[in-house]
C-alpha positions in Angstrom: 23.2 -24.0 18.3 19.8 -24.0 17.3 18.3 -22.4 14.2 15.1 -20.9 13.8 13.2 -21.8 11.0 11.9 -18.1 9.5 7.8 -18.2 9.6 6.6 -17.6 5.8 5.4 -14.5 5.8 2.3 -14.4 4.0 -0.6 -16.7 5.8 -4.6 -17.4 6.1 -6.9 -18.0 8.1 -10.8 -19.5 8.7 -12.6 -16.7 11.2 -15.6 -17.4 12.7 -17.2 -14.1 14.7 -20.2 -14.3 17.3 -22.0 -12.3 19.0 -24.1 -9.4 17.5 -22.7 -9.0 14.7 -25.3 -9.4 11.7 -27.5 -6.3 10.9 -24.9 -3.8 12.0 -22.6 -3.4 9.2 -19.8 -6.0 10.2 -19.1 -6.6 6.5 -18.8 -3.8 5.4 -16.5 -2.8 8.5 -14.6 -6.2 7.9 -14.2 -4.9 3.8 -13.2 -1.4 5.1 -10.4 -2.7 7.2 -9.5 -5.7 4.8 -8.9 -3.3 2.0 -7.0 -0.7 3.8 -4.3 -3.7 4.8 -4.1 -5.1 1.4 -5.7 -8.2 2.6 -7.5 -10.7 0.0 -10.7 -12.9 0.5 -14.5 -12.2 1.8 -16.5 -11.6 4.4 -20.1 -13.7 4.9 -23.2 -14.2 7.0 -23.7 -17.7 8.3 -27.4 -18.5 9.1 -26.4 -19.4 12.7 -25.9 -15.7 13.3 -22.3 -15.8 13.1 -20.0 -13.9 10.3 -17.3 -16.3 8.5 -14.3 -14.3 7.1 -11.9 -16.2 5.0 -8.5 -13.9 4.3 -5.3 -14.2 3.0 -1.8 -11.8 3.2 0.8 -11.0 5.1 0.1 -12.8 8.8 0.9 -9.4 10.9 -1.9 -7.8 9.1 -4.0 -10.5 9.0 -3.5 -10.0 13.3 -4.2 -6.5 12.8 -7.7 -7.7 11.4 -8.3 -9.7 13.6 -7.5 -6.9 16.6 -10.0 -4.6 14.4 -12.6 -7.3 14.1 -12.6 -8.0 18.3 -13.6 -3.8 18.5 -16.0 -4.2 15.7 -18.4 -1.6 14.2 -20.0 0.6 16.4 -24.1 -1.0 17.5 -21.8 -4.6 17.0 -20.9 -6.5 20.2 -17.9 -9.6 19.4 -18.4 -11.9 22.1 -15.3 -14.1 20.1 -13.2 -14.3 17.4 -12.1 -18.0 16.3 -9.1 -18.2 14.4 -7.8 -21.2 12.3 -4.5 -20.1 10.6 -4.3 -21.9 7.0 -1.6 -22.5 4.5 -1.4 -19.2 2.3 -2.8 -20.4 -1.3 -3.2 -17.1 -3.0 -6.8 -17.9 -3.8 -8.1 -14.2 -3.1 -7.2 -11.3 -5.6 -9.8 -8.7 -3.3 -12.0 -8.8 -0.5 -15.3 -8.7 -1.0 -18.8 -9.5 0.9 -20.0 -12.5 -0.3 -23.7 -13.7 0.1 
């Protein structure tokens, strides 16, 4: 019989969002939903037009983020969401915007 090895249930990931998502309050949506999950790390404008989030917490609501983040803020348009799931490191204690 084979075992399943339980996933760890805390996780992180690297997004990167495009599309039109500087100038429309994607941040501040990103903090908004971030907080309200109890999720830790930042949100950040990359001069390529793109918003990097870095987050860290339990992995189902890091998903839920990332399900919030493909609707966006209303006058936003996502064309993507690029996930790279990390090692959880507890290197967040908030989420904040970060410039």
């Amino acid at each position: 019989m084979d075992w399943e090895i339980p996933k760890p249930n805390n996780s992180a990931a690297k997004l990167i969002i495009s599309g039109r998502v500087q100038k429309v309050g994607f941040r501040w949506f990103t903090v908004q939903w971030a907080q309200d999950l109890g999720l830790g790390g930042y949100a950040k404008n990359l001069p390529n037009g793109t918003v990097l989030v870095e987050v860290e917490g339990k992995k189902n609501r890091i998903e839920s983020l990332i399900k919030e983040l493909k609707m966006g803020p209303r006058g936003s348009h996502v064309d993507k969401v690029k996930a790279d799931w990390l090692p959880f490191e507890h290197r967040f204690r908030d989420f904040e915007i970060r410039y």
